[in-house]
PDB file of N, CA, C and O in Angstrom:
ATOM      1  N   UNK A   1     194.347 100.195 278.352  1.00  0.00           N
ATOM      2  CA  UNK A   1     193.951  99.157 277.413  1.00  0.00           C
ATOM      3  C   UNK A   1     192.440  99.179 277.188  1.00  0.00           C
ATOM      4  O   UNK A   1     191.968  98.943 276.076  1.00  0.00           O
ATOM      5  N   UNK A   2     191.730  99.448 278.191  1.00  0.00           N
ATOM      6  CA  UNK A   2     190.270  99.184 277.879  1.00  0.00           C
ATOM      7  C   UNK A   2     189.767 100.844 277.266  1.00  0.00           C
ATOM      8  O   UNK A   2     189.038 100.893 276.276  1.00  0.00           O
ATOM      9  N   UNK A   3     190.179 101.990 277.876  1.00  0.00           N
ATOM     10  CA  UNK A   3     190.057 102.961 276.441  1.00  0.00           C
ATOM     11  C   UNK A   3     190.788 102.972 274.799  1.00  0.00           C
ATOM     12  O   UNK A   3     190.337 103.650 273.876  1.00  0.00           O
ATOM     13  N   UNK A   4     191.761 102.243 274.715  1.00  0.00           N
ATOM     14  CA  UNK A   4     192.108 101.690 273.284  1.00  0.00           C
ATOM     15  C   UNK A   4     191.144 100.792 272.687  1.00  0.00           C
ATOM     16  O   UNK A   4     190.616 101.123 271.625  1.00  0.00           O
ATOM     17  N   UNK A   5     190.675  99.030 273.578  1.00  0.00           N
ATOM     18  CA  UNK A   5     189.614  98.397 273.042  1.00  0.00           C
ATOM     19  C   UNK A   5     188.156  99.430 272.367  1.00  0.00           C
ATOM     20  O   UNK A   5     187.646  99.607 271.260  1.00  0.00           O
ATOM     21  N   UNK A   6     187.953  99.853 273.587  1.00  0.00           N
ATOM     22  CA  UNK A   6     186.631 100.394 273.119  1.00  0.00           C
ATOM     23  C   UNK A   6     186.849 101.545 271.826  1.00  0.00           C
ATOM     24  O   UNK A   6     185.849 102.016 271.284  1.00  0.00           O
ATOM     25  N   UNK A   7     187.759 101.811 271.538  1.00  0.00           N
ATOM     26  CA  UNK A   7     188.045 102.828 270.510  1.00  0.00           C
ATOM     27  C   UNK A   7     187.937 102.284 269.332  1.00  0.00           C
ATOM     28  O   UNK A   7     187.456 102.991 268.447  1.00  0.00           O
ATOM     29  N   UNK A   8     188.274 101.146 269.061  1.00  0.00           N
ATOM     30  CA  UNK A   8     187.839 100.300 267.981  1.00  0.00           C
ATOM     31  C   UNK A   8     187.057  99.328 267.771  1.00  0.00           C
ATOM     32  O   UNK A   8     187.113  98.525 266.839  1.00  0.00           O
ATOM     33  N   UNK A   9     186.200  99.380 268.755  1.00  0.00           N
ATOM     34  CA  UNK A   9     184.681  98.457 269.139  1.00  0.00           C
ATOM     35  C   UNK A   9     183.432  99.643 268.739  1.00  0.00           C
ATOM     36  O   UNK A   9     182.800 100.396 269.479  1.00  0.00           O
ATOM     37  N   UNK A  10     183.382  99.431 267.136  1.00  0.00           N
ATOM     38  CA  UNK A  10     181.656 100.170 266.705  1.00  0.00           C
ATOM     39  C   UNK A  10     180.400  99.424 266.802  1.00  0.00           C
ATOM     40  O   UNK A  10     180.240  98.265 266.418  1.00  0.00           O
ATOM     41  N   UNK A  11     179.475 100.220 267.376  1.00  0.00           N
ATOM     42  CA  UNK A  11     178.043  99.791 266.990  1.00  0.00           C
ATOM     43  C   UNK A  11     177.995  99.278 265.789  1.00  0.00           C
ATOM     44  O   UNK A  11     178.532 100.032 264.977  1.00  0.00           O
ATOM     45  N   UNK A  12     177.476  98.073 265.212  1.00  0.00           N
ATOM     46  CA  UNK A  12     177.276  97.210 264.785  1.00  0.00           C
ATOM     47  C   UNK A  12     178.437  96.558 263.658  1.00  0.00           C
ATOM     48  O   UNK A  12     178.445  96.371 262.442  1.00  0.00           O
ATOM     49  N   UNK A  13     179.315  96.350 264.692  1.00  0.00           N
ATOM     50  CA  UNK A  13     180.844  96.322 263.780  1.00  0.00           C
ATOM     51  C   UNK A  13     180.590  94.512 264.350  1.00  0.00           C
ATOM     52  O   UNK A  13     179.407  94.183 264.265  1.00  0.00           O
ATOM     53  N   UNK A  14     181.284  93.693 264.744  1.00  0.00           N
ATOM     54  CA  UNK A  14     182.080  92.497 265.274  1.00  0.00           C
ATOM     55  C   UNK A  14     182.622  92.726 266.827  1.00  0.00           C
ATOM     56  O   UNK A  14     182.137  92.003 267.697  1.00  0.00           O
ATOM     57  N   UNK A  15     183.245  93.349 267.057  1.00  0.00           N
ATOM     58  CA  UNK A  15     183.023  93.928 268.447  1.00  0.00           C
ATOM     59  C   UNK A  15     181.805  94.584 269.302  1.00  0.00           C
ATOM     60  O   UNK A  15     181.704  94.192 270.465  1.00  0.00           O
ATOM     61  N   UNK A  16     181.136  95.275 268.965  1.00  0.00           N
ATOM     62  CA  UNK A  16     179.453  95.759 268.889  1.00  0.00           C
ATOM     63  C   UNK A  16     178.570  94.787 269.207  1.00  0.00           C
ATOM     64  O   UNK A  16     177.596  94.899 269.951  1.00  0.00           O
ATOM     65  N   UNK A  17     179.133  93.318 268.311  1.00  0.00           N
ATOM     66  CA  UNK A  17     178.038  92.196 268.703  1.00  0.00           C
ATOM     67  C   UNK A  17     178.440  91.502 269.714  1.00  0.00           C
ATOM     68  O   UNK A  17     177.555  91.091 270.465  1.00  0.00           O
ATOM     69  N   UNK A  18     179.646  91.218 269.988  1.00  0.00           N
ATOM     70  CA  UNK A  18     180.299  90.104 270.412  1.00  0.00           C
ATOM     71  C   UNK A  18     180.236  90.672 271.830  1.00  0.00           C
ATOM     72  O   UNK A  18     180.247  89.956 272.832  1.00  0.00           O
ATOM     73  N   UNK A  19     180.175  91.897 271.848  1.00  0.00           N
ATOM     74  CA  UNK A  19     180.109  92.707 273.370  1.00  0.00           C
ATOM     75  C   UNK A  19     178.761  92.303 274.531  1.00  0.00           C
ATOM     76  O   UNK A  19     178.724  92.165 275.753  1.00  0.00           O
ATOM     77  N   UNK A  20     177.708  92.205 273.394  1.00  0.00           N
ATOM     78  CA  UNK A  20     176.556  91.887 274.064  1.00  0.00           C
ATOM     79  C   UNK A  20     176.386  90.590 274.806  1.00  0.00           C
ATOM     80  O   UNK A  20     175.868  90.302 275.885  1.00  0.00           O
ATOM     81  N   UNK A  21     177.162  89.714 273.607  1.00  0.00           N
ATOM     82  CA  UNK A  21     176.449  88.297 274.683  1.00  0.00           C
ATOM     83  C   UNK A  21     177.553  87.849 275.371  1.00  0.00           C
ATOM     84  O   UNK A  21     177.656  86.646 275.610  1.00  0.00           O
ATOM     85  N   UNK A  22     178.589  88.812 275.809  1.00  0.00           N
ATOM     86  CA  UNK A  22     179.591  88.482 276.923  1.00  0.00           C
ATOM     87  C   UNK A  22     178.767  88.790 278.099  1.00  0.00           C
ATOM     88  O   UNK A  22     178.272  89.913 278.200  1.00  0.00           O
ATOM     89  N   UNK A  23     178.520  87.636 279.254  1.00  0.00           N
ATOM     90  CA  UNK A  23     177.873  88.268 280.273  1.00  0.00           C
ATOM     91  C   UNK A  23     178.178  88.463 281.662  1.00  0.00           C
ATOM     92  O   UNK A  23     177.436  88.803 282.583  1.00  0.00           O
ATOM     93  N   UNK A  24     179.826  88.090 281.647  1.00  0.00           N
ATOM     94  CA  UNK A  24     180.755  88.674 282.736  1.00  0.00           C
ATOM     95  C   UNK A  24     181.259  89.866 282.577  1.00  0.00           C
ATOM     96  O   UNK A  24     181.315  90.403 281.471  1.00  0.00           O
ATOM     97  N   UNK A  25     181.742  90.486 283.814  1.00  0.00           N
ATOM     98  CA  UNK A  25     182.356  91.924 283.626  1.00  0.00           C
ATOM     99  C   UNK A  25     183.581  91.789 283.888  1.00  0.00           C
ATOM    100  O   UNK A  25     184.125  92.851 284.191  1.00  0.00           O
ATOM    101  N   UNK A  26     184.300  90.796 283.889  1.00  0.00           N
ATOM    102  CA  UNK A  26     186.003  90.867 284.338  1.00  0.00           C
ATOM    103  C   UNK A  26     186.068  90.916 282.272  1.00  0.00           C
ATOM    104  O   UNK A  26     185.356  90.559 281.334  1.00  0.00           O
ATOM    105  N   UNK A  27     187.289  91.540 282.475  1.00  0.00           N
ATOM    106  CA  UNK A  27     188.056  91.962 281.143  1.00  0.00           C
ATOM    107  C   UNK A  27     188.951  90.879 280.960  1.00  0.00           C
ATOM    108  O   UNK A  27     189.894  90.402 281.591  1.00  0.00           O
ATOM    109  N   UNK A  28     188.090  90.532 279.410  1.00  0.00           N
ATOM    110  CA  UNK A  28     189.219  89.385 278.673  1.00  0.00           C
ATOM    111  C   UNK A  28     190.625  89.877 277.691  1.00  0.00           C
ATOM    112  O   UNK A  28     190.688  90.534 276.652  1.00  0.00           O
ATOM    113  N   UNK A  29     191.580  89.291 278.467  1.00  0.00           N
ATOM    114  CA  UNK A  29     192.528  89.878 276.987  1.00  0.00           C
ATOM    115  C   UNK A  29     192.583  89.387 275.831  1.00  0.00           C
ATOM    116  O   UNK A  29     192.908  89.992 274.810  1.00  0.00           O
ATOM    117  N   UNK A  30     192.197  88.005 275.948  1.00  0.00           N
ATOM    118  CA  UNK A  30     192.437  87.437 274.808  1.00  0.00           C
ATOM    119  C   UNK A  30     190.974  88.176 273.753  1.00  0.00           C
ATOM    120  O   UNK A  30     190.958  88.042 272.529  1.00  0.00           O
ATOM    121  N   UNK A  31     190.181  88.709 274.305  1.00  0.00           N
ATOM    122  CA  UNK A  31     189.469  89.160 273.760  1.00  0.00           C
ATOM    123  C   UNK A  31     189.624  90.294 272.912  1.00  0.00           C
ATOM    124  O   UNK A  31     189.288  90.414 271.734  1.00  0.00           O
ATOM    125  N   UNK A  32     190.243  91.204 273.760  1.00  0.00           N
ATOM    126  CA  UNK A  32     190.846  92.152 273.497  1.00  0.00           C
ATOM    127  C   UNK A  32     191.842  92.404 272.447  1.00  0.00           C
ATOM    128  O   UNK A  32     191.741  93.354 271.670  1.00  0.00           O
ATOM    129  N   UNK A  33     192.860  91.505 272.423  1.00  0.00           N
ATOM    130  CA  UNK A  33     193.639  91.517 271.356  1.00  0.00           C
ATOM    131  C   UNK A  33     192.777  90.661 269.695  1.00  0.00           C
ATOM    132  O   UNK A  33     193.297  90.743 268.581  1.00  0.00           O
ATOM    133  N   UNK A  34     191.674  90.051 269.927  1.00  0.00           N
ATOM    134  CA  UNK A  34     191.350  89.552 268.916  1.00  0.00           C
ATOM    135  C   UNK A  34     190.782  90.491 268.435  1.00  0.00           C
ATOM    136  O   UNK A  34     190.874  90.582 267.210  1.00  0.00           O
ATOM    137  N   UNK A  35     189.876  91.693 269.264  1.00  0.00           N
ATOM    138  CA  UNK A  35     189.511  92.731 268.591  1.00  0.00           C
ATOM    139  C   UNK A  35     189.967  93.402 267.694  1.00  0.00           C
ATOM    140  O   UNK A  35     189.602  93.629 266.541  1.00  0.00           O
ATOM    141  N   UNK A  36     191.010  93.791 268.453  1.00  0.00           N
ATOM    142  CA  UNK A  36     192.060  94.787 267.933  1.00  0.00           C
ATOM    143  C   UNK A  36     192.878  94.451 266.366  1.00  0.00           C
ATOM    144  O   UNK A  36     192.860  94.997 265.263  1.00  0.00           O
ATOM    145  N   UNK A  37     193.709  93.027 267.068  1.00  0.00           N
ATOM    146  CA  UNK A  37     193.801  92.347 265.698  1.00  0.00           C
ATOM    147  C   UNK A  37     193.385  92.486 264.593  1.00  0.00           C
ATOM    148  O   UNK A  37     194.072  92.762 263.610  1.00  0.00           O
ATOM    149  N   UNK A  38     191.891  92.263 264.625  1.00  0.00           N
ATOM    150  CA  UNK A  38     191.113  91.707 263.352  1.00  0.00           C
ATOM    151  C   UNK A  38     190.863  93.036 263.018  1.00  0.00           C
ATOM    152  O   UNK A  38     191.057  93.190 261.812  1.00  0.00           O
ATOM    153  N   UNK A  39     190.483  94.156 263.625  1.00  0.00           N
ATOM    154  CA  UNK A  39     190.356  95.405 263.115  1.00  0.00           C
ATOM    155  C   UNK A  39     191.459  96.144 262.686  1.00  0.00           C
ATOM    156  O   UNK A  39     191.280  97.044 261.866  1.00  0.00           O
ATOM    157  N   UNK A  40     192.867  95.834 263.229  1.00  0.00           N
ATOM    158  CA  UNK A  40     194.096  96.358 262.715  1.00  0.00           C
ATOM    159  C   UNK A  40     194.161  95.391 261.134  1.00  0.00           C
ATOM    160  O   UNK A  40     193.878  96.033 260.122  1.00  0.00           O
ATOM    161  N   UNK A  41     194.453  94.192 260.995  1.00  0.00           N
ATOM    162  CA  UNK A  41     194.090  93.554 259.696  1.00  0.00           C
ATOM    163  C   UNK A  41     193.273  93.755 258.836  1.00  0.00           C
ATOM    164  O   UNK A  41     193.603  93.533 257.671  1.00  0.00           O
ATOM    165  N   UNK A  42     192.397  94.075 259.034  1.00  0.00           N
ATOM    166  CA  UNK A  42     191.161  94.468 258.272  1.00  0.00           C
ATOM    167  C   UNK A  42     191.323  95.818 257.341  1.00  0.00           C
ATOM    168  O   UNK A  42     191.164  96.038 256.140  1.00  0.00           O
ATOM    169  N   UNK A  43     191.794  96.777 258.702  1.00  0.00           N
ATOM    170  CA  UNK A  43     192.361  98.559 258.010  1.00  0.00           C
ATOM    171  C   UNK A  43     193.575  97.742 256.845  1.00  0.00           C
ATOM    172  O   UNK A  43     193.320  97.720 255.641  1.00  0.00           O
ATOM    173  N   UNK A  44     194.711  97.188 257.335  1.00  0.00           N
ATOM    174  CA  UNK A  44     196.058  97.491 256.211  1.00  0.00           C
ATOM    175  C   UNK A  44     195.684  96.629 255.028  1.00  0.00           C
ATOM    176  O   UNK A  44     196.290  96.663 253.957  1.00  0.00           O
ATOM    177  N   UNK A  45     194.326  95.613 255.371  1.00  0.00           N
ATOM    178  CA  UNK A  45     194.185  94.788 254.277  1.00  0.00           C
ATOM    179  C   UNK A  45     192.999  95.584 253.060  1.00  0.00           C
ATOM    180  O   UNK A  45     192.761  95.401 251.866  1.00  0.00           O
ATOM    181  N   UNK A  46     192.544  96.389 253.976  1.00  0.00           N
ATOM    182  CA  UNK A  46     191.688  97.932 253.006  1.00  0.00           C
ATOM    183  C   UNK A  46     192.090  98.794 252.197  1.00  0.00           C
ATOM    184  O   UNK A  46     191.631  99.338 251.193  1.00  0.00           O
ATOM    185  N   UNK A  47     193.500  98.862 253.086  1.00  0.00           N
ATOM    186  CA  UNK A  47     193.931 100.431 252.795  1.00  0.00           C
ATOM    187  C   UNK A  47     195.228  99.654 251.705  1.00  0.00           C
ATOM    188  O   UNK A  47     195.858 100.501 251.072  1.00  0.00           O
ATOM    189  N   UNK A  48     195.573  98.476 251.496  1.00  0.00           N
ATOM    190  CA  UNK A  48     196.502  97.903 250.479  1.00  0.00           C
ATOM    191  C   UNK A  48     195.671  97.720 249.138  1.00  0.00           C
ATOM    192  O   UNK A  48     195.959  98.125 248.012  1.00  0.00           O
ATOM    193  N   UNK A  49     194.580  97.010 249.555  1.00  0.00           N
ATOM    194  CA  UNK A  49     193.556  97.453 248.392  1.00  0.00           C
ATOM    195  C   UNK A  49     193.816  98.239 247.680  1.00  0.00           C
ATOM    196  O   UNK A  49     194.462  98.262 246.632  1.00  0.00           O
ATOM    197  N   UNK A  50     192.932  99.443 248.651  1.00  0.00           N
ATOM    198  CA  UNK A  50     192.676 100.634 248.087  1.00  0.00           C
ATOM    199  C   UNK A  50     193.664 101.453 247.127  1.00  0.00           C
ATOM    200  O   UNK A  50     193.406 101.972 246.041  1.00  0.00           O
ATOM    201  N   UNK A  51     194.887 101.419 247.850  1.00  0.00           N
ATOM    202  CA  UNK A  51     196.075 102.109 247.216  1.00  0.00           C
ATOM    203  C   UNK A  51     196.138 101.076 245.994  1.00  0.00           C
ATOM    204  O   UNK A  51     196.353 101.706 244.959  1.00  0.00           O
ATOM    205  N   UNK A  52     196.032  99.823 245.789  1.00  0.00           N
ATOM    206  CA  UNK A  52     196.663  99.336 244.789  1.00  0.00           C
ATOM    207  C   UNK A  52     195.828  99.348 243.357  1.00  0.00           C
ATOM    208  O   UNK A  52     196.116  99.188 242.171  1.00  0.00           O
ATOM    209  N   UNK A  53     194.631  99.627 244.131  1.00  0.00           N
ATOM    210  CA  UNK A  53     193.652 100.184 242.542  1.00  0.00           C
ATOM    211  C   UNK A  53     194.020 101.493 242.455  1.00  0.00           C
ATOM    212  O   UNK A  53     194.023 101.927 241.303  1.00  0.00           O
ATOM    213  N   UNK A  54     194.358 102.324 243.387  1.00  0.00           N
ATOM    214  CA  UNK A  54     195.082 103.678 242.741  1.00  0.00           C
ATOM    215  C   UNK A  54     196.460 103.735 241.765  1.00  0.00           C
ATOM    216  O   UNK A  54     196.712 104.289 240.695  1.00  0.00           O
ATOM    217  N   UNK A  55     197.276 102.810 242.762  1.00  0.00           N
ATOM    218  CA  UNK A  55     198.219 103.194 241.783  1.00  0.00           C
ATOM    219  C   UNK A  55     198.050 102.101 240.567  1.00  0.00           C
ATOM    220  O   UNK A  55     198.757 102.362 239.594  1.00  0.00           O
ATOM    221  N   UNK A  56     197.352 101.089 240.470  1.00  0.00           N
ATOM    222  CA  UNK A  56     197.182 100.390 238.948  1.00  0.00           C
ATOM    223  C   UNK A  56     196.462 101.604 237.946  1.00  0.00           C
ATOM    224  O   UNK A  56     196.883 101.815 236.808  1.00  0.00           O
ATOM    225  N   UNK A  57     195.340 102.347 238.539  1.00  0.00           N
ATOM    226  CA  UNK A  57     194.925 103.200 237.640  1.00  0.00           C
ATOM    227  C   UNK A  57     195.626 104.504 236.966  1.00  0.00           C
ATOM    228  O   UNK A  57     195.561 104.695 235.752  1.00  0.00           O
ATOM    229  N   UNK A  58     196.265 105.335 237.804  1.00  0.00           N
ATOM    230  CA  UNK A  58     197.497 106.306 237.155  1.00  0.00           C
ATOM    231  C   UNK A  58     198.365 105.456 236.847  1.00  0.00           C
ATOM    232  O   UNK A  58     199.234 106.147 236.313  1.00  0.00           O
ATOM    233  N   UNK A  59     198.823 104.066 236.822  1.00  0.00           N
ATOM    234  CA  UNK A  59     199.690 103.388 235.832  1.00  0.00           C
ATOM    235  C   UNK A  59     199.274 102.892 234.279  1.00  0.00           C
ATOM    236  O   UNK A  59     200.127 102.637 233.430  1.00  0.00           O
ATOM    237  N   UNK A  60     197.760 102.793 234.034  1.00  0.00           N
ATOM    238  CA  UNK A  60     197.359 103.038 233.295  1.00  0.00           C
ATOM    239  C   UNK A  60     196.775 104.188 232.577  1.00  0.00           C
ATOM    240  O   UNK A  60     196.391 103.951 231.432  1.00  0.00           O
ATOM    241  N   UNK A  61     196.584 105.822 233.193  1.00  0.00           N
ATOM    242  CA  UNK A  61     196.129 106.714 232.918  1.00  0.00           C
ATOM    243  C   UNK A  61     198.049 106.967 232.037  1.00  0.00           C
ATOM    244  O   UNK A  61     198.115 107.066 230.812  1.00  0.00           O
ATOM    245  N   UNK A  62     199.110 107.017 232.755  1.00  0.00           N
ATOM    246  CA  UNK A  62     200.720 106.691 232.209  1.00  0.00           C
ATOM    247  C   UNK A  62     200.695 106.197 231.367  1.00  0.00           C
ATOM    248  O   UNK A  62     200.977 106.939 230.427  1.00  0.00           O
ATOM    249  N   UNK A  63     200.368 104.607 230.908  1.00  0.00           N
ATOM    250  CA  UNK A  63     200.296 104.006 229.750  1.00  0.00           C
ATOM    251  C   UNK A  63     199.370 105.078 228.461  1.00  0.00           C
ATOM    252  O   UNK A  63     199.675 105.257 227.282  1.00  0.00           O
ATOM    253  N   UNK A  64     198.551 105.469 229.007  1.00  0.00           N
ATOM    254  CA  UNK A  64     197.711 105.558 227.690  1.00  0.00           C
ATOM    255  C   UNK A  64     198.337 107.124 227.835  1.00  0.00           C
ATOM    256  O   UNK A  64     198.176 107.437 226.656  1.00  0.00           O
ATOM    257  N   UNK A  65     198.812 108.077 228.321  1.00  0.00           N
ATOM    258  CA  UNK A  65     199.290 109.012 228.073  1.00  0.00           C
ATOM    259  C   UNK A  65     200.503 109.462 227.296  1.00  0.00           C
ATOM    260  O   UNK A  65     200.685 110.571 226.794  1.00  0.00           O
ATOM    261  N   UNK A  66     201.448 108.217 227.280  1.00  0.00           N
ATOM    262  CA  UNK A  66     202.682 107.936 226.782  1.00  0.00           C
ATOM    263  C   UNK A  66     202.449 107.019 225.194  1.00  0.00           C
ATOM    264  O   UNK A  66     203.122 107.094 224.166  1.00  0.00           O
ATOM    265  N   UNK A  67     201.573 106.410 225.414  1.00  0.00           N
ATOM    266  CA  UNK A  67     200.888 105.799 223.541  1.00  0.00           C
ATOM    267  C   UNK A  67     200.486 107.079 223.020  1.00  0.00           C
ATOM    268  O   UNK A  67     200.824 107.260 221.850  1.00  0.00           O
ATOM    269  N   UNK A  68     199.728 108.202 223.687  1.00  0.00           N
ATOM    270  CA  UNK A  68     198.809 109.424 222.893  1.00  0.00           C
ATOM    271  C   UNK A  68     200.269 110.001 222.555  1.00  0.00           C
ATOM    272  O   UNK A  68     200.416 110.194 221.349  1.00  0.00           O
ATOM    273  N   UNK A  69     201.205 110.269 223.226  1.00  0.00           N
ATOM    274  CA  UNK A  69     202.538 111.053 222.980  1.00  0.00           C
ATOM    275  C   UNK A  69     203.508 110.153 221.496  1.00  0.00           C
ATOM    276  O   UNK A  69     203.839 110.439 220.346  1.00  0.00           O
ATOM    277  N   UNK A  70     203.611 109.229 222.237  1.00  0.00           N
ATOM    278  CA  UNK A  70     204.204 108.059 221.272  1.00  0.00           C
ATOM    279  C   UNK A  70     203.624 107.781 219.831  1.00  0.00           C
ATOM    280  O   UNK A  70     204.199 106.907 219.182  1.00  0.00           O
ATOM    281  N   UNK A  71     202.218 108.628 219.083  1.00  0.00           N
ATOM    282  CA  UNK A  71     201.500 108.390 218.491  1.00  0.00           C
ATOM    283  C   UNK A  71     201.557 110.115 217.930  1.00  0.00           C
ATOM    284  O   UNK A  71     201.206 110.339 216.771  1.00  0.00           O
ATOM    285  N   UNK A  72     201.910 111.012 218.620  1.00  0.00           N
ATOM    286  CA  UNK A  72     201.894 112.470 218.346  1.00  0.00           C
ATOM    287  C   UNK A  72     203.054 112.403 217.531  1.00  0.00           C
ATOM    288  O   UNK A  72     203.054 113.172 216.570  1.00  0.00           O
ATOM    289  N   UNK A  73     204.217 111.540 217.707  1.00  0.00           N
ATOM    290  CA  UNK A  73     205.721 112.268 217.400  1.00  0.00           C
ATOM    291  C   UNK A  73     205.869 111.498 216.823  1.00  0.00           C
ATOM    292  O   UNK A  73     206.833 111.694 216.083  1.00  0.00           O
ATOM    293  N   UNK A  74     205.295 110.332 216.654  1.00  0.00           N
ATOM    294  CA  UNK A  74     205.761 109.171 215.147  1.00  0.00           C
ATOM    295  C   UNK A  74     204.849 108.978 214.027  1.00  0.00           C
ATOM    296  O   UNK A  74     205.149 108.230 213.097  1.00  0.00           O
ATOM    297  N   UNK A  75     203.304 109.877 214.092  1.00  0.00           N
ATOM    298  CA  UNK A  75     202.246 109.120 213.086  1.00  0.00           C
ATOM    299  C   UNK A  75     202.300 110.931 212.804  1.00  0.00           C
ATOM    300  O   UNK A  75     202.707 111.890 213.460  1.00  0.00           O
ATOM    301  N   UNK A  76     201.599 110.732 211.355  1.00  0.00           N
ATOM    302  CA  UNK A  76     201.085 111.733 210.560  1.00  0.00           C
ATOM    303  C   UNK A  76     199.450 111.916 211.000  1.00  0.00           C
ATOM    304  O   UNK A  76     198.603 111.113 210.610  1.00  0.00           O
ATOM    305  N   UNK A  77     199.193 112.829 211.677  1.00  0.00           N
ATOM    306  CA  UNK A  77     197.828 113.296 211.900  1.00  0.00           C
ATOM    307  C   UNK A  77     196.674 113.319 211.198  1.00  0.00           C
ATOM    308  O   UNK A  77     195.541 113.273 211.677  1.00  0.00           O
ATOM    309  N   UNK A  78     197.080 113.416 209.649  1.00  0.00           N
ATOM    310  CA  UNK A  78     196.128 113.517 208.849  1.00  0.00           C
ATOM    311  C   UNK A  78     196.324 111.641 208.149  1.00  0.00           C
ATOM    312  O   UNK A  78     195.477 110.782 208.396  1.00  0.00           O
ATOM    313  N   UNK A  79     197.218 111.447 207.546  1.00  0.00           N
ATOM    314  CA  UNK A  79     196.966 110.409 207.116  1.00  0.00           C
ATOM    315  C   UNK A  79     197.380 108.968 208.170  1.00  0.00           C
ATOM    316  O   UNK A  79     197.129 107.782 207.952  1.00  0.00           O
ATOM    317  N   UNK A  80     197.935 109.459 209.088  1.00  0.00           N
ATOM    318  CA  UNK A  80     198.047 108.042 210.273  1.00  0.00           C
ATOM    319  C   UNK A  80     199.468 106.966 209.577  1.00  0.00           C
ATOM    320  O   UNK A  80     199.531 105.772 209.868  1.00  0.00           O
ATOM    321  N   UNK A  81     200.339 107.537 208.804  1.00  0.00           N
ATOM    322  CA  UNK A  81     201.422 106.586 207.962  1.00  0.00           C
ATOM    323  C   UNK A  81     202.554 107.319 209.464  1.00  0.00           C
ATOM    324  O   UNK A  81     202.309 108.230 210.256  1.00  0.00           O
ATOM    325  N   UNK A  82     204.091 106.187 209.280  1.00  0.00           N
ATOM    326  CA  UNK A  82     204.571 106.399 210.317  1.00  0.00           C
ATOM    327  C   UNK A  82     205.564 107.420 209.708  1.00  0.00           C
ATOM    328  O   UNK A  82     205.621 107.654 208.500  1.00  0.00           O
ATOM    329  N   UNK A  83     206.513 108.139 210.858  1.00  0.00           N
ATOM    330  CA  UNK A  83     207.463 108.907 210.525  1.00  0.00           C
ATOM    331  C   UNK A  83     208.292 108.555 209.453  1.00  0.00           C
ATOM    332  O   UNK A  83     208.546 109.185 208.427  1.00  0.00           O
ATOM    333  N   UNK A  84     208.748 107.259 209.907  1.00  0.00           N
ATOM    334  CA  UNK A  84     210.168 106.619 208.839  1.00  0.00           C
ATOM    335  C   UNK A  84     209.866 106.359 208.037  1.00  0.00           C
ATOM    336  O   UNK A  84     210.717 105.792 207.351  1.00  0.00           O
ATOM    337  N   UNK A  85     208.243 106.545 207.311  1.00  0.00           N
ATOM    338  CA  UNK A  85     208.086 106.512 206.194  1.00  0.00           C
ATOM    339  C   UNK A  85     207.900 107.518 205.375  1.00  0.00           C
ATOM    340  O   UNK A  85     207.744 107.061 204.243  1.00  0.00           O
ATOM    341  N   UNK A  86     207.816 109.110 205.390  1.00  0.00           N
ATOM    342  CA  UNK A  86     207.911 110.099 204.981  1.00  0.00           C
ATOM    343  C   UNK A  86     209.515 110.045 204.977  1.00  0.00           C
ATOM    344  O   UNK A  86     209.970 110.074 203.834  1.00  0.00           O
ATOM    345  N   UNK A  87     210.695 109.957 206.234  1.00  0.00           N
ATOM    346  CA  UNK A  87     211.819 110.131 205.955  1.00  0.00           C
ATOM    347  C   UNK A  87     212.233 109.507 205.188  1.00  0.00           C
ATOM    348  O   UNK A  87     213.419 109.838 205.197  1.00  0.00           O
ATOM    349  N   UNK A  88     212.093 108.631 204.317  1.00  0.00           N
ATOM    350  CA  UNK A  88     212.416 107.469 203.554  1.00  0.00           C
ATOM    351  C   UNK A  88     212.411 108.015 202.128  1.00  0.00           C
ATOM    352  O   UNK A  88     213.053 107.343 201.320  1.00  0.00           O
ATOM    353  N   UNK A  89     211.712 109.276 201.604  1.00  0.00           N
ATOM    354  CA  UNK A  89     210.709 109.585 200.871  1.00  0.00           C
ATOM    355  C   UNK A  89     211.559 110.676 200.491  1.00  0.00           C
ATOM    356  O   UNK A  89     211.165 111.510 199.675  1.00  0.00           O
TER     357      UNK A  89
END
C-alpha cells in the first residue's frame, strides 16, 4: 500500500503538499485512500472530458462530411439549383 500511495503522490500535486505538514510517521489510511481517490477521480473525470471533445469533434467533422456529400449528389455545381429540379425539366 505505501508503494501504490507514493506512486500517485507528485511533487507539487495535493499529495506533494499535504505530505509536508504531516508531522507524524505512523501511516494514515484514511489518508491514503483520500489520495488515491481524488487522483483516481480526477484521471476518469479528465480522461471523460477528453474523449468527449473527441468524439463531439469527428461527430462533427461526420456532419459536415455527409452535408459536402449530400450537396455533391443533389445540387448542380455550377449553378447550385437542386436535382429534382432539372428532373422535372
Amino acid at each position: 500500500m505505501y508503494t501504490f500511495d507514493w506512486t500517485f503522490i507528485a511533487n507539487g500535486g495535493v499529495g506533494g503538499y499535504l505530505t509536508g505538514l504531516s508531522s507524524d510517521a505512523e501511516y494514515d489510511y484514511f489518508r491514503f485512500f483520500f489520495d488515491n481517490i481524488s487522483n483516481i477521480l480526477l484521471v476518469i473525470i479528465m480522461i471523460n472530458i477528453w474523449s468527449g471533445i473527441i468524439i463531439d469533434t469527428f461527430g462533427n467533422l461526420r456532419d459536415v462530411e455527409n452535408e459536402r456529400n449530400r450537396d455533391i449528389e443533389d445540387k448542380c455545381f455550377i449553378c447550385g439549383n437542386l436535382k429534382t429540379t432539372f428532373d422535372k425539366l
